[in-house]
C-alpha positions, 0 to 999 in steps of 0.5 A: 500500500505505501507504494500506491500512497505515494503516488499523486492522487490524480493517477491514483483517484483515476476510475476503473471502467465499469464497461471493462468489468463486465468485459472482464467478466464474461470474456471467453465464455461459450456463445456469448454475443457481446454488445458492450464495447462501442465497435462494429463487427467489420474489421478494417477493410483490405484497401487500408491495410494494404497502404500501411503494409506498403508503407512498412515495406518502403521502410516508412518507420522513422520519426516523421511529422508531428502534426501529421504526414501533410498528405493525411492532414490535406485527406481529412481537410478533404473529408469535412470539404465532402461531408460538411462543407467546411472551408478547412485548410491542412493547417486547421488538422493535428493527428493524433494516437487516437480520439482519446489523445486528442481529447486529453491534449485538448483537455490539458490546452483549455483547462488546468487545475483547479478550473472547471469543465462542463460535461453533459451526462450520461456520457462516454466515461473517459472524459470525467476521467480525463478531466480528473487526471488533469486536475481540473473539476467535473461538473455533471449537467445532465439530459433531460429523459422524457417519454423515450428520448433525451434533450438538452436543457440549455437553462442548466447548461447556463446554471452551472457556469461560474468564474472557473468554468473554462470548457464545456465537453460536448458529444453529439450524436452521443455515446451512450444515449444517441441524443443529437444536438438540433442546430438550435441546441449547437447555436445556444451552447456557442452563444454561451462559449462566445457570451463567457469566453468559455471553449468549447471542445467538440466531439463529432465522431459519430456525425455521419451515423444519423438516421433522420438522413444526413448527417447530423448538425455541427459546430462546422455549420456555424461557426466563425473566425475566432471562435472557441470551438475545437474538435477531436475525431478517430478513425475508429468508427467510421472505418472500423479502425479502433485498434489502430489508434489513430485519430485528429484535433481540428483547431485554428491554425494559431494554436498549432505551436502548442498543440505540436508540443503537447504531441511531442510530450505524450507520443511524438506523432503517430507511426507514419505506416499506420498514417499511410493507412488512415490516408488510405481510409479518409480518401478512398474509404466513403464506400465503406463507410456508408457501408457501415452506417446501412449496417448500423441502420438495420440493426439498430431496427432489429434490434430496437423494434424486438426489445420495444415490442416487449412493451418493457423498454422505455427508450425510443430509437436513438437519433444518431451513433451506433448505441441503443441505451435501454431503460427496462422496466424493473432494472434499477442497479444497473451493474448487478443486471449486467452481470445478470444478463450475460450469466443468464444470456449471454449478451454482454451489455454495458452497465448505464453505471458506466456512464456518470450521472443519469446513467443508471439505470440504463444497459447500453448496446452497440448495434453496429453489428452482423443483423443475425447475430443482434436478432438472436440477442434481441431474442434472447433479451426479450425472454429475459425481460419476461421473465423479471 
């Protein structure tokens, strides 16, 4: 124990994952059918491996840029010109060891200790995480659940902001609850950053997984010279990439300087092969991306239409990302249900515990999977919510 006493409290105040306890739990069983873990089925498709096994034998494997390779940088600038119209310039782009590093270097740019960080919650666990291991505090304003669907009150956004506050978090389409912003709830929350000179750190990942058609509203929409906006993104959605980690900051060019440093003190940029390879997915990879979202759309209606037809979920159909974040009759501790479930179903579900305040007591599943194997764990789900 004293060996853990003398570490910093940061680090050793750092959560465990609720999600990562459940995976732990089941791991390895027979017939199991895991949903909890926010990833597709599909891995990463050939035309992107092949690009970063070329690179390994060009000899690509010494230290390169570290904003990114400019051909990477210029393939992302590329995709927002495609899907969100936005006039962006390679300079605007960072990469990054994934979408996790660049929400903790834009974390460690907009807040130091002691200032406060506004997150809308139930919300992806690592962002109070990130917020705590640097020291700043959390502060929690939850959605707002009501006859199946969630909403922003932004009266409670304004509420909790005081002298310290200097970022708000926010994630939309969002991982857990599939809430979207409208444009209407965007231009208040950069209405706030612009009245108190607050930032706004924006995590869009899921932009493209919307099923009003589309993709779903961004800050890109409205955004203007010198505002405090920034973006962090992955490659691990859209191209069924979560284990290559690598992902990008979108900021104005004049914080370029800093953002390099912080690369340069966490990781020193990316391996340039895997670079090659994620050039590769942004460039040549808008089939297999709608690929994905059409796989994400069927089984998000399989998979929410047996469980709604229960009667015993409360949750509608989610507007965006890849999540069904279910709120059944009878569940109250959502932790002990998940274990419950996987021992008596095999379906892995993540805890709503995981996901901060307002979580409980909702089970999240990812839905962006093989349509055979959600229709047997929607079978299977039914009969176990008969039975409670």
């Amino acid at each position: 124990m004293r060996l853990i006493e003398s570490l910093s409290h940061r680090a050793r105040s750092a959560p465990e994952s609720g999600i990562v306890e459940i995976v732990n739990y089941a791991r390895g069983r027979d017939n199991l059918l895991p949903l909890w873990a926010g990833e597709g089925d599909l891995p990463t498709p050939a035309f992107i491996n092949e690009a970063a096994k070329r690179a390994l034998d060009n000899g690509e494997t010494f230290y390169t840029y570290q904003r990114g390779i400019p051909e990477l940088r210029q393939g992302i600038a590329d995709y927002y010109r495609r899907h969100f119209k936005a006039d962006l310039s390679p300079e605007h782009i960072y990469v990054t060891g994934s979408g996790m590093h660049a929400i903790k270097l834009m974390v460690e740019a907009l807040t130091a200790p002691g200032d406060e960080a506004i997150y809308l919650t139930p919300s992806w666990p690592n962002i109070a995480a990130a917020l705590g291991v640097s020291g700043a505090q959390q502060v929690a304003v939850p959605l707002t659940f009501a006859d199946g669907a969630w909403s922003l009150d932004i009266e409670k956004v304004e509420a909790a902001i005081t002298d310290k506050t200097t970022m708000i978090f926010v994630n939309t389409p969002s991982n857990p609850s599939g809430w979207t912003a409208s444009l209407a709830d965007l231009t208040a929350l950069l209405d706030i950053s612009r009245r108190h000179g607050i930032w706004i750190l924006a995590d869009e990942i899921y932009a493209l997984y919307h099923y009003a058609g589309g993709r779903a509203a961004s800050f890109l929409d409205i955004i203007e010279e010198g505002d405090r906006v920034v973006f962090a993104n992955s490659f691990s959605k859209n191209w069924s990439m979560t284990g290559w980690r690598v992902g990008w900051v979108v900021a104005p060019p004049v914080l370029g300087d800093v953002i390099e440093n912080l690369v340069q003190y966490t990781t020193s940029g990316v391996s340039q092969f895997m670079q090659r390879g994620a050039v590769a997915a942004v460039n040549d990879g808008d089939d297999f991306v709608a690929e994905n979202i059409a796989r994400a759309t069927e089984g998000r209606d399989i998979f929410c239409d047996r469980l709604l037809a229960t009667n015993r979920v409360q949750t509608l159909k989610p507007a965006g990302a890849i999540y069904a974040y279910l709120k059944i009759d009878g569940i109250t501790d959502s932790r002990r249900a998940a274990l419950d479930i996987v021992d008596k179903t095999g379906v892995g579900l993540a805890p709503g515990s995981a996901f901060g305040p307002g979580g409980e007591p909702f089970l999240r599943a990812c839905f962006l999977r093989n349509a055979g194997q959600l229709s047997e764990a929607a079978d299977r789900l039914a009969d176990y919510i008969a039975r409670i």
